[in-house]
C-alpha positions in Angstrom: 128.8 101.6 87.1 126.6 100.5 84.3 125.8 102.9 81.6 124.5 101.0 78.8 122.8 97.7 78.4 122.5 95.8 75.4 119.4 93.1 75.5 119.3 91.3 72.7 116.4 88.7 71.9 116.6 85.6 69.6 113.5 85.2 68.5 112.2 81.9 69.1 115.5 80.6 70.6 114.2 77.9 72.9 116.5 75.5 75.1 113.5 72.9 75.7 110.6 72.3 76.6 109.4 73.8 79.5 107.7 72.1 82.6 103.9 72.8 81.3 104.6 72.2 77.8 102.2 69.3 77.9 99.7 71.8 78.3 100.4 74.1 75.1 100.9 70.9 73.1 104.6 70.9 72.9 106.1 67.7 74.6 109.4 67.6 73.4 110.0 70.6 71.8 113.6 71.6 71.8 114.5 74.3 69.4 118.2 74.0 70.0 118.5 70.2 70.1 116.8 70.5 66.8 119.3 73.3 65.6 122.3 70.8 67.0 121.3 67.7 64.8 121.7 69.4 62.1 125.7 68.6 62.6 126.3 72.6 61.2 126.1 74.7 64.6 128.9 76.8 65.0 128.4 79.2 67.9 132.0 79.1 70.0 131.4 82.8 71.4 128.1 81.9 73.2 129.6 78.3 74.4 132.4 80.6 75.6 129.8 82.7 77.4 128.6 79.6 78.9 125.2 78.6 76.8 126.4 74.9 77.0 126.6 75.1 80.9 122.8 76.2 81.4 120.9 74.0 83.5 119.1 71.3 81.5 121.3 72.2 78.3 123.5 68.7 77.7 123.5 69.2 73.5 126.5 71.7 73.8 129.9 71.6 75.0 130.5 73.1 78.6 133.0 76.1 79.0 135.7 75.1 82.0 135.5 79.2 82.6 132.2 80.8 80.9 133.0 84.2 81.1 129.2 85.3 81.7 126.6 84.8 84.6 124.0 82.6 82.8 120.1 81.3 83.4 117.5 78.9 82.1 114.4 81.0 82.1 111.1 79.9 82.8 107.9 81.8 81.1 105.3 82.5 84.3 102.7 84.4 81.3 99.9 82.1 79.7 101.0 82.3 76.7 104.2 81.1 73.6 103.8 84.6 71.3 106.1 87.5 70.7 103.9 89.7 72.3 104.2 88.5 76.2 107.2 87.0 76.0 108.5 90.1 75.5 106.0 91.7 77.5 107.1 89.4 80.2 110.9 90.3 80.0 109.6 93.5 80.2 107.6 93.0 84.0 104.3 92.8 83.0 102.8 88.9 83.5 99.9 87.6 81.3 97.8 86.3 83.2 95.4 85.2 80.6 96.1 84.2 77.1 95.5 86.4 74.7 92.8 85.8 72.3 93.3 82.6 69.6 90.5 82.3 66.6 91.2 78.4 65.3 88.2 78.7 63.2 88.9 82.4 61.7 87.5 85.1 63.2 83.7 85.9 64.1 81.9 87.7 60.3 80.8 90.8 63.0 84.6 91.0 63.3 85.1 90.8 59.8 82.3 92.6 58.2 83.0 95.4 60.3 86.9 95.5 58.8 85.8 95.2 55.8 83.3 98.4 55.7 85.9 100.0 57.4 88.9 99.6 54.7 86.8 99.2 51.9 87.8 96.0 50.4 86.6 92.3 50.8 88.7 89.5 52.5 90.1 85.8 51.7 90.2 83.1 54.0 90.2 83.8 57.2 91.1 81.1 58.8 94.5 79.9 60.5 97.3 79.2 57.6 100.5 78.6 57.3 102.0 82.0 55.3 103.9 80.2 52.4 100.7 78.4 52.4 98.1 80.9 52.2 99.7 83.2 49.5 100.1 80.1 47.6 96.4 78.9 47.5 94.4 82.5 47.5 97.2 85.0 45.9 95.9 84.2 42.4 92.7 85.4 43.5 93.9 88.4 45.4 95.1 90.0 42.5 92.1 89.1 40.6 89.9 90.8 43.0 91.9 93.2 45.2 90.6 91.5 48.5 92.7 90.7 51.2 93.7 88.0 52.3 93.1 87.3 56.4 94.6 84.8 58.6 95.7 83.3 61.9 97.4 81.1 63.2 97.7 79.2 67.1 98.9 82.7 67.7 97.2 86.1 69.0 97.4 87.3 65.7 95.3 88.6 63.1 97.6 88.8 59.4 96.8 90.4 56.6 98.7 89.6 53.4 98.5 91.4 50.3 100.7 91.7 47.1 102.4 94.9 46.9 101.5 96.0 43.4 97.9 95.7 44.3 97.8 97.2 47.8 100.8 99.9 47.8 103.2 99.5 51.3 101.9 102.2 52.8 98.1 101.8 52.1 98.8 98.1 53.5 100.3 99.7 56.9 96.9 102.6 57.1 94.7 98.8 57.0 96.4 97.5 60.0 96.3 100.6 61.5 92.5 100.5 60.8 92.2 97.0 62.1 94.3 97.6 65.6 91.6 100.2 66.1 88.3 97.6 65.4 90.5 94.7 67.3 90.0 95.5 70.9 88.3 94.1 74.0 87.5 90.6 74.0 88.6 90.8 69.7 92.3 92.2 71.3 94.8 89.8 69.3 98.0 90.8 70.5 99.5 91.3 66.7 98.0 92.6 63.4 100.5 91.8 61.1 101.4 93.4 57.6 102.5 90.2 55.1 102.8 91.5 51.9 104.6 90.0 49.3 105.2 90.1 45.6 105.3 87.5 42.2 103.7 85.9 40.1 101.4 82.7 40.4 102.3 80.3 41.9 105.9 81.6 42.6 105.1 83.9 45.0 107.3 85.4 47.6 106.9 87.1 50.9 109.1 90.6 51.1 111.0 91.7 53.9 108.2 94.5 54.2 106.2 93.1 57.1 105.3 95.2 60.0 103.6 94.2 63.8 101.3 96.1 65.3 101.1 95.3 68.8 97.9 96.3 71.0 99.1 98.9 73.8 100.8 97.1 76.6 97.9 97.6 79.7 100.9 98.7 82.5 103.9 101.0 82.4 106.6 98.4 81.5 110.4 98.4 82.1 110.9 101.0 78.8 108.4 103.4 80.4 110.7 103.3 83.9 113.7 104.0 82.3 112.1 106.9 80.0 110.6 108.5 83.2 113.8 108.4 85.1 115.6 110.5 81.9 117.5 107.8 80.3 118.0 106.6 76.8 115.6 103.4 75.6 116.4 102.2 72.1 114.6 99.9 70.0 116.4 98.2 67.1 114.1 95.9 64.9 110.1 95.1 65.9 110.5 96.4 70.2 109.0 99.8 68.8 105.8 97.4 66.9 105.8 95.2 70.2 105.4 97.9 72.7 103.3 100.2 70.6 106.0 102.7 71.0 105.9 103.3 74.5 108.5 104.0 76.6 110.6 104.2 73.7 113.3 107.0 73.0 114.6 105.9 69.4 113.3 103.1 67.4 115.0 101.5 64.2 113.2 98.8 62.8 115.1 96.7 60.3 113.9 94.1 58.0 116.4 91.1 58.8 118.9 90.3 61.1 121.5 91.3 59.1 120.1 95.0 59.3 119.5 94.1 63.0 123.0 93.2 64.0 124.3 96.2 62.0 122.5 98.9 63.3 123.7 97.1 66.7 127.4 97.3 65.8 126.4 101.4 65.3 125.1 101.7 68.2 127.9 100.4 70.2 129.7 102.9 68.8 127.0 105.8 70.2 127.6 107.3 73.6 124.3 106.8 75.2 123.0 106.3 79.1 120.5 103.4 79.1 118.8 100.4 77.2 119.6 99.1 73.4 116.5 96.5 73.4 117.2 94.6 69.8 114.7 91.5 68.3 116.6 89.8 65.9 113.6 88.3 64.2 114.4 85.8 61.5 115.2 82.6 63.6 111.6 82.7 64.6 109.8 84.1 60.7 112.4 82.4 57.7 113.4 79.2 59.8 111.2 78.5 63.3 107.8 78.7 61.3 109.1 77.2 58.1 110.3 74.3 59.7 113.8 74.8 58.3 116.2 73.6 60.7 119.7 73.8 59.1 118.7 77.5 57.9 118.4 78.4 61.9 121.7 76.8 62.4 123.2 79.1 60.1 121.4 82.0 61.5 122.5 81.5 64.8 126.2 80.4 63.5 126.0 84.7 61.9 124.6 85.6 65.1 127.8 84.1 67.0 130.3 84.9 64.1 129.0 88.5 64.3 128.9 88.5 68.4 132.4 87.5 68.7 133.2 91.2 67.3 130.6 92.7 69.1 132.1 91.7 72.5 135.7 93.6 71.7 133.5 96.3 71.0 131.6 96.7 74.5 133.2 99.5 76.5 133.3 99.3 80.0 130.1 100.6 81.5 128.4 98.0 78.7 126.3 94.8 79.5 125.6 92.8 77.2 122.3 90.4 77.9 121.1 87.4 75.2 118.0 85.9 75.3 114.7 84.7 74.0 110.9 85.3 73.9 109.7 81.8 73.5 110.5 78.6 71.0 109.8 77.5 67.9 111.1 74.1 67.2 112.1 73.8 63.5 111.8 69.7 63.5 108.4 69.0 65.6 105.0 68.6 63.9 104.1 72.1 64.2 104.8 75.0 62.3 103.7 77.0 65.6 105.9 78.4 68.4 106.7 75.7 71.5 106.5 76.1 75.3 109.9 76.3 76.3 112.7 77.5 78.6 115.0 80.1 77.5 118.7 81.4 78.0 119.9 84.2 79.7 124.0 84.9 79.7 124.6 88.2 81.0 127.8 89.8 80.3 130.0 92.7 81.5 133.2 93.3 83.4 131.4 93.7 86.5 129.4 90.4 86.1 130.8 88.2 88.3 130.5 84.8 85.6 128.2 82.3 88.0 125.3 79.8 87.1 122.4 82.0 88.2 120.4 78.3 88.1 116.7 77.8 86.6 114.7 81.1 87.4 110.9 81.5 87.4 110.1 84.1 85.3 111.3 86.1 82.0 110.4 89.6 84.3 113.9 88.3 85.9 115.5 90.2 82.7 113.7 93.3 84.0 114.7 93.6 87.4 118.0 93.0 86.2 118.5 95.5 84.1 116.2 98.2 85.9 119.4 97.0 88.7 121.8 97.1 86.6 121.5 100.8 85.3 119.8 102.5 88.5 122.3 101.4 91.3 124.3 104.4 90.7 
């Protein structure tokens, strides 16, 4: 009998691209073949789970006896963000993309933001986030407007230094704009990016914060929560899901925090879901292009994992997977259309190659299985 489940999602952790990736623009796109030339991945626990022996994975070496049931995922949603991925692994399918603004977004949208907060705006337009502190931070100070932008993503960012807009004042402005961006203006993320410096060494903190629009359906969290047990949310699955369905929600700042408020709760007698994003893969190495830094990452991740697993008790599942990719080495500082993994782990999961499955709702029904066939 299954008592607790651990999911936890690498952000961004792709395994290539998927079959209609010619269609978002990402041909190619491998975010782990990218990781692996690098020559500095390290990840023995999740070979030993069997991540090499995924279908369509040749890049890694194949465990003789993978000790988990694994999957190559495939995304059904019309859309590459955080938002329906995770939506997705959480049963509801996007039919529709969300909304995208490549030129910036409509002055009705902006003009009525800025009445609302108060303060003029920079930019607006799509932007890299190294990029855009870089070329309009100087004037940010100097005027105390905000700086807006987007990117190929459902996402409408606001970045501000945090001696000139105060934390807390930057979090009420999103809160302000998740209100004003509904309907056919519904990005599915306004995001907090403040950061802190001097020109032109600025530096983004670890102080950002999603705010997701309300997922339109109950969702796997909101099942669990009405059938009494526990749903936890470690790192941005309380931003993502608005909150909902939600029991207890930790958000951390790093995967480091992440992983450690993990190893806490595997030491917590609950009855339910631990849903945990481990976020940096996708924000410090997917979008910035840095390949060898998401080796490392993932080469913590596995050092860290390998203690994890002597640590599950035996009612525990543990699940790993992904929301989408983010190639580090393409031409695009944008997430990629890809397949992602799924090793599912547990005394009573028989270790089996569960083949390429349609659909990241799979994770779902797996879990909503796993915990209610009592």
């Amino acid at each position: 009998m299954t008592r607790r489940v651990f999911l936890i999602v690498l952000d961004s952790f792709g395994i290539g691209q998927a079959p209609d990736a010619a269609d978002f623009g990402d041909l190619g796109a491998s975010t782990l073949q990218s990781v692996v030339n690098t020559g500095i991945l390290n990840i023995p626990n999740l070979e030993s789970l069997g991540l090499g022996c995924i279908d369509g994975v040749d890049a890694l070496a194949k465990s003789a006896a993978p000790k988990a049931a694994y999957a190559r995922l495939q995304e059904r949603s019309m859309g590459k963000d955080t938002t329906t991925g995770h939506w997705e692994m959480a049963g509801i399918i996007s039919e529709a993309p969300m909304p995208t603004f490549p030129q910036g977004f409509p002055r009705e949208v902006m003009e009525a933001f800025e009445n609302a907060v108060g303060r003029g705006t920079l930019c607006n337009l799509p932007y890299s986030g190294t990029d855009v502190i870089r070329d309009y931070g100087r004037e940010h100070i100097e005027t105390g407007k905000l700086i807006i932008y987007t990117s190929a993503d459902s996402v409408f960012q606001i970045a501000a230094h945090e001696e000139i807009v105060p934390i807390e004042e930057l979090y009420e402005i999103c809160r302000t704009a998740r209100k004003l961006l509904c309907g056919k203006y519904g990005v599915g993320r306004v995001i907090a990016r403040p950061f802190i410096g001097s020109f032109p060494s600025f530096k983004r903190t670890e102080n950002r914060r999603d705010f997701s629009l309300l997922p339109p359906e109950d969702t796997l969290l909101n099942e669990l929560f009405d059938a009494g047990l526990d749903v936890i949310g470690v790192g941005k699955i309380g931003d993502i899901f608005a909150m909902s369905g939600l029991t207890e929600s930790y958000p951390t700042h790093n995967n480091g925090e992440g992983m450690a408020k993990t190893s806490e709760l595997l030491e917590k007698d609950f009855n339910g879901l631990c849903f945990i994003n481990l976020v940096d893969f996708d924000m410090k190495y997917g979008h910035r292009q840095d390949a060898e830094g998401y080796a490392k990452a993932l080469n913590e991740f596995d050092s860290w994992l390998g203690t994890a697993l002597l640590k599950l008790s035996e009612g525990d599942v543990l699940m790993i997977t992904a929301d989408h990719g983010c190639d580090p080495s393409d031409d695009s500082t944008d997430h990629t259309r890809e397949y992602v993994p799924l090793l599912i782990y547990g005394k009573d999961i028989s270790p089996e190659n569960l083949g390429t499955v349609l659909g990241f709702d799979h994770v779902s029904e797996t879990v909503k299985r796993l915990l209610q066939s009592k």
